[in-house]
C-alpha positions in Angstrom: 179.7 11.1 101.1 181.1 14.0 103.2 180.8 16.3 100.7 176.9 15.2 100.0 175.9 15.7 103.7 177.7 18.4 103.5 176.0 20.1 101.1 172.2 18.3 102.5 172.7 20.1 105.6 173.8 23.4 103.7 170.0 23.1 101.8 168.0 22.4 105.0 169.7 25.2 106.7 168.3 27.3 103.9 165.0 25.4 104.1 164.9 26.4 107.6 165.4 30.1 107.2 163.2 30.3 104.5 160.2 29.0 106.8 161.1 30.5 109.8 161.4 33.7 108.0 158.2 33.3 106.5 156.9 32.4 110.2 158.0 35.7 111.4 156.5 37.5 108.8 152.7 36.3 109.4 153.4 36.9 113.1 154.3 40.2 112.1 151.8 40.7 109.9 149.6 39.3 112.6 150.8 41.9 115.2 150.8 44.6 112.6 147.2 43.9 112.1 146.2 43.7 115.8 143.4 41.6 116.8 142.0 41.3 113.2 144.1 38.3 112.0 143.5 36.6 109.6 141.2 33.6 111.4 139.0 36.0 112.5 135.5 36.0 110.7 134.8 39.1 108.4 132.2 40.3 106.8 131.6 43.0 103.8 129.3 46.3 104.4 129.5 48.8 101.2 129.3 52.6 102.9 128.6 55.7 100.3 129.8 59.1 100.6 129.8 62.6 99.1 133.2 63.1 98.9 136.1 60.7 99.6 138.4 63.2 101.1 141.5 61.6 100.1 140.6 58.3 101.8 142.4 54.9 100.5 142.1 51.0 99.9 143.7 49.4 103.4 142.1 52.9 105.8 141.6 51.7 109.4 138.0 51.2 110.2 137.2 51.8 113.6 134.0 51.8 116.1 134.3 54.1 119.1 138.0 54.8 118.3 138.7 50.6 118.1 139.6 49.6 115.3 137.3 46.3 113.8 139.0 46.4 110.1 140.1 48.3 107.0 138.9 50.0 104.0 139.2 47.4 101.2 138.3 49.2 98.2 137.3 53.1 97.2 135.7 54.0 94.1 133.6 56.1 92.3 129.1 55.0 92.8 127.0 54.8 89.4 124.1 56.1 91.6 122.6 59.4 90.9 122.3 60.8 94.0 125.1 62.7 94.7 125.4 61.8 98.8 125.8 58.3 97.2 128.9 60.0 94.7 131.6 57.3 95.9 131.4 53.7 97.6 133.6 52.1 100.1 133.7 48.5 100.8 134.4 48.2 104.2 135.8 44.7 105.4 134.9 44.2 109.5 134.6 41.8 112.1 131.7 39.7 112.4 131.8 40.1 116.2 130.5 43.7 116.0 127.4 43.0 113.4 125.3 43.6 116.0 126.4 46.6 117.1 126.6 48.0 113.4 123.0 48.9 112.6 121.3 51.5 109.9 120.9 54.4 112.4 125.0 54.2 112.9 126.6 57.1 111.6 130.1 57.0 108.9 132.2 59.8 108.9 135.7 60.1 107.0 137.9 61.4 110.1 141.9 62.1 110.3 144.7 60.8 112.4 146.4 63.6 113.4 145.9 67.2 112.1 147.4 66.0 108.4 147.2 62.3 108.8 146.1 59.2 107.7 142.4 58.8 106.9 140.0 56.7 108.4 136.3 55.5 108.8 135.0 56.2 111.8 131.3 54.3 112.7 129.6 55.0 116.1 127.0 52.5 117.8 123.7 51.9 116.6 120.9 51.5 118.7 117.9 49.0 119.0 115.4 51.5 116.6 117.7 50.5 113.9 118.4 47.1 111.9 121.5 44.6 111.7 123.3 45.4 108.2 123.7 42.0 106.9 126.4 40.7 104.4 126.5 43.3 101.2 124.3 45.6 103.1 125.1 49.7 102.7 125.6 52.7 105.1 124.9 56.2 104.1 127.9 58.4 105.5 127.9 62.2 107.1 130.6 64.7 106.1 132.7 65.8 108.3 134.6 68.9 108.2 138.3 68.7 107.2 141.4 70.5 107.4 141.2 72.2 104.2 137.5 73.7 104.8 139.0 74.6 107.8 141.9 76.3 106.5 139.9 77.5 103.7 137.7 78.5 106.4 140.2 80.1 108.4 141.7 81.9 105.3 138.4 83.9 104.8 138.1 84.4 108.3 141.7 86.4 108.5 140.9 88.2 105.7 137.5 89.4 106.9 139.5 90.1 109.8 141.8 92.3 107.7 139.2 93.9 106.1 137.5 94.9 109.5 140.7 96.3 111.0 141.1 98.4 107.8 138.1 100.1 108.4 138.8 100.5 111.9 141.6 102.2 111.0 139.8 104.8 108.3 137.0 105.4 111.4 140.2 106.1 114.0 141.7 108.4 111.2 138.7 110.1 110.7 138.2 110.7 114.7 142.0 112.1 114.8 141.2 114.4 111.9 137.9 115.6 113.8 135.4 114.4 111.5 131.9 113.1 112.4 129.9 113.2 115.9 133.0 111.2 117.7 135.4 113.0 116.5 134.0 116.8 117.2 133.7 115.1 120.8 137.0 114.2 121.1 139.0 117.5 119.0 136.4 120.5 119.6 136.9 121.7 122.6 134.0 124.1 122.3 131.8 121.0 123.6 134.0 121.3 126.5 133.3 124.6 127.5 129.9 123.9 127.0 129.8 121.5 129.1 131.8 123.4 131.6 130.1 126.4 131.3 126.3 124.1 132.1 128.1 122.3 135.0 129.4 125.9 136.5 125.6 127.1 136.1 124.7 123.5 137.9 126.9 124.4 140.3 125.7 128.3 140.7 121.9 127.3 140.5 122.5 124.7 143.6 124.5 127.2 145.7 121.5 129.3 145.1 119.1 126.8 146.2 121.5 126.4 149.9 121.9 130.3 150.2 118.0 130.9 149.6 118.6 133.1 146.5 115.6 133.4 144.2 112.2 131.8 143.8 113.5 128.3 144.3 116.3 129.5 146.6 113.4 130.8 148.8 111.1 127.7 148.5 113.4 124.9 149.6 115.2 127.4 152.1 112.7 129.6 153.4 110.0 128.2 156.0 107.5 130.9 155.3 105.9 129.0 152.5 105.7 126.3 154.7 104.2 127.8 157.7 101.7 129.8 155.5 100.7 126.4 153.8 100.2 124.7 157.6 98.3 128.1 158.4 96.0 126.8 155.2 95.7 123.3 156.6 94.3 124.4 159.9 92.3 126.8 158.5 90.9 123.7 156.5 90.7 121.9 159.5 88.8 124.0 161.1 86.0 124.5 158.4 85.7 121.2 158.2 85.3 120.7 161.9 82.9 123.8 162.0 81.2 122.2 158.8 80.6 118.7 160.8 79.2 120.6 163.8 76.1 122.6 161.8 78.0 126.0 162.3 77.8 128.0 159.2 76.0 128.2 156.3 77.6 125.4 154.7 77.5 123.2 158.3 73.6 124.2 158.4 73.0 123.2 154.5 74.8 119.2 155.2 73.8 118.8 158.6 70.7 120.7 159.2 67.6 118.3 157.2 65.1 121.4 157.3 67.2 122.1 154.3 66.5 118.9 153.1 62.7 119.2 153.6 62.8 122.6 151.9 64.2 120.9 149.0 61.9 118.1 148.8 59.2 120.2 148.8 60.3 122.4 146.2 61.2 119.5 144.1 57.1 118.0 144.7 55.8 121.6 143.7 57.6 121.6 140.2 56.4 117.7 139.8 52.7 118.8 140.7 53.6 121.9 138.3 55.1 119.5 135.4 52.3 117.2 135.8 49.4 120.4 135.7 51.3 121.2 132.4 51.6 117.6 131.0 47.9 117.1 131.8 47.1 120.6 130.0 45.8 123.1 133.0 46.7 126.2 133.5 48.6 129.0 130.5 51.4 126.3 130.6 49.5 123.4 129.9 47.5 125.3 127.4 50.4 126.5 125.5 51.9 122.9 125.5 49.0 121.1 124.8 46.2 123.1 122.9 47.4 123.7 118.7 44.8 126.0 118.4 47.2 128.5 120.6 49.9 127.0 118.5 48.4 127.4 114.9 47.2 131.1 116.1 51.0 132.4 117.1 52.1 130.8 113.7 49.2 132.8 111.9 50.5 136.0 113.4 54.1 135.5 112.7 53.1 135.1 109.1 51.2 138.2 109.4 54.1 140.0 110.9 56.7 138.9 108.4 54.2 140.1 105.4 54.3 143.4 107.4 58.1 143.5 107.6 58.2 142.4 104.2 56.0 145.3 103.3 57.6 148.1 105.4 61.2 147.0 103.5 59.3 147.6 100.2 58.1 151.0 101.0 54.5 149.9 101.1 52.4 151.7 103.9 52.9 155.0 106.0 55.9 152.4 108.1 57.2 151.7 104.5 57.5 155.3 103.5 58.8 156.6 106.5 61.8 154.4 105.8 62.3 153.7 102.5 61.2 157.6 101.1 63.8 160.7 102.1 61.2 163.0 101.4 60.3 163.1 104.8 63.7 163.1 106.0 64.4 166.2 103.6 61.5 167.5 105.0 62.5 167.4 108.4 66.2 168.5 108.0 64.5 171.6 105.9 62.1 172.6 108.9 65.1 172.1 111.5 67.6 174.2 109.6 64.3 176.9 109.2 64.0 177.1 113.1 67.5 177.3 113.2 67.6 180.5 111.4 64.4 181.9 113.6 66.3 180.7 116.8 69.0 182.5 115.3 67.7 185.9 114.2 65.3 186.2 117.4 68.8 185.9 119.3 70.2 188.7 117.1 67.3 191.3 117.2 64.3 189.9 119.9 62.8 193.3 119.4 61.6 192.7 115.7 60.1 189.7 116.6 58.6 191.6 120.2 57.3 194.6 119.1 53.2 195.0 119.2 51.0 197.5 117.5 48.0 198.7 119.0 45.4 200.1 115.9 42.5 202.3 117.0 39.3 201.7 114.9 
């Protein structure tokens, strides 16, 4: 009998370590979990995404960085559109429906800078709609280490690459080549520039010491005294000018000028108006054709004569046109040349008288 209680007590210890163990295990599992135990009340939400990024069945799902329950199941979508290329059944807390509407946005974030991945949902607001039991969230990518080390890579290498060619521009400077470099290795830019900074300097001692035309302009008063001489010269005329003295004070201030004027002006419109009405030679020659067709009549008549003296036509036209006349004249002069001439030699032959007796 000993040995059968014994052996009954042996069992139940067993029995007892077997539940308590078990106990401990869904407390721990319990505690593990955090608040989403297992009485809480769940509900399922399908979420689709471009690319999974690496993300796996029990994921933390969390809303504002708390966590409201796990990824239950990843897999490839039969949909064609390819932001719906993989589905996520997300398993969360009932408690939060209402916060989880269709404007909420689902990104694939990391724990850590190589950690764990999770789902990460922010709040939705009243525009949007509950997501009831089965309903579906379109999720955002979000950049993740590898596009930013990818990212990164190019970046250093483009870096590289710049700094090489920084280096061939600094070469070429140090060898002298291009604009920089003949600024920085010729030194005849140099004395250039020292040579136009000692003229600088030569032209403004010039300008303190009075030397030359501008010298003598900014140092020498003369210019200045002869140009306030001017200006009370001017002052004067004009004061002479508003008093009536002068010529020019009598012609602006005296109005017998003005009257002469005037009636000057009336003359030529009583003249203007005799011609426009047709009096006098003016007003004849303006206004009677007759005068008109008669002066064009003679100027035909006198271009017919023109025309006939250029064709030889007429005592005019042959005294131009015909050298016979000319011969003859140059023939007669040389004749009375020779008779000026041989009176000059012998006057006597040509002096001499004879009386005759009849």
């Amino acid at each position: 009998m000993a040995q059968r209680r014994s052996l009954a007590w042996t069992e139940l210890r067993v029995g007892i370590l077997v539940i308590t163990s078990f106990a401990l295990l869904a407390l721990g599992i319990f505690f593990i979990g955090g608040s989403s135990g297992f009485l809480t009340p769940k509900y399922n939400v399908f979420a689709y995404f471009q690319n999974a990024n690496n993300l796996k069945a029990g994921a933390e799902v969390q809303l504002e960085g708390v966590t409201i329950g796990n990824v239950r199941k990843v897999s490839i979508s039969t949909q064609a559109d390819p932001k719906k290329a993989v589905e996520v059944e997300l398993r969360l807390e009932e408690k939060y429906k209402n916060i989880i509407r269709t404007d909420s946005m689902l990104t694939i974030g990391t724990i850590g800078l190589l950690g764990d991945k999770y789902v990460d949902i922010t709040r939705g607001t009243e525009d949007g709609q509950v997501v009831p039991e089965g309903g579906y969230l379109q999720g955002t990518e979000a950049g993740d280490i590898a596009k930013i080390v990818q990212g990164t890579n190019d970046f250093v290498a483009n870096l590289q690459e710049l700094s090489n060619q920084f280096k061939r521009m600094t070469d070429r400077i140090d060898r002298g080549e291009g604009t920089l470099g003949k600024l920085l290795t010729d030194s005849a830019i140099f004395d250039n520039i020292n040579r136009a900074t000692l003229e600088a300097n030569g032209f403004v001692r010039d300008l303190r010491t009075g030397n030359g035309t501008v010298g003598k302009l900014v140092s020498d008063d003369e210019l200045y005294r002869r140009v306030n001489t001017m200006v009370e010269r001017m002052d004067t005329l004009v004061g002479n000018i508003e008093h009536g003295q002068g010529t020019a004070g009598k012609f602006i201030n005296d109005p017998a000028v003005y009257h002469k004027t005037d009636q000057i002006l009336g003359r030529m419109q009583a003249i203007t108006d005799r011609i426009d009405r047709g009096e006098g030679t003016l007003g004849k020659l303006s206004k009677d054709e007759a005068l008109y067709n008669d002066f064009r009549e003679t100027m035909k008549q006198f271009q017919t004569m023109v025309a006939a003296v250029q064709n030889g036509e007429g005592s005019a036209g042959k005294f131009i046109k015909d050298p016979t006349l000319y011969n003859s004249l140059n023939q007669t002069s040389s004749e009375v040349l020779k008779l000026l001439y041989d009176f000059r030699q012998n006057p006597k032959k040509f002096l001499t008288i004879n009386f005759k007796l009849f």
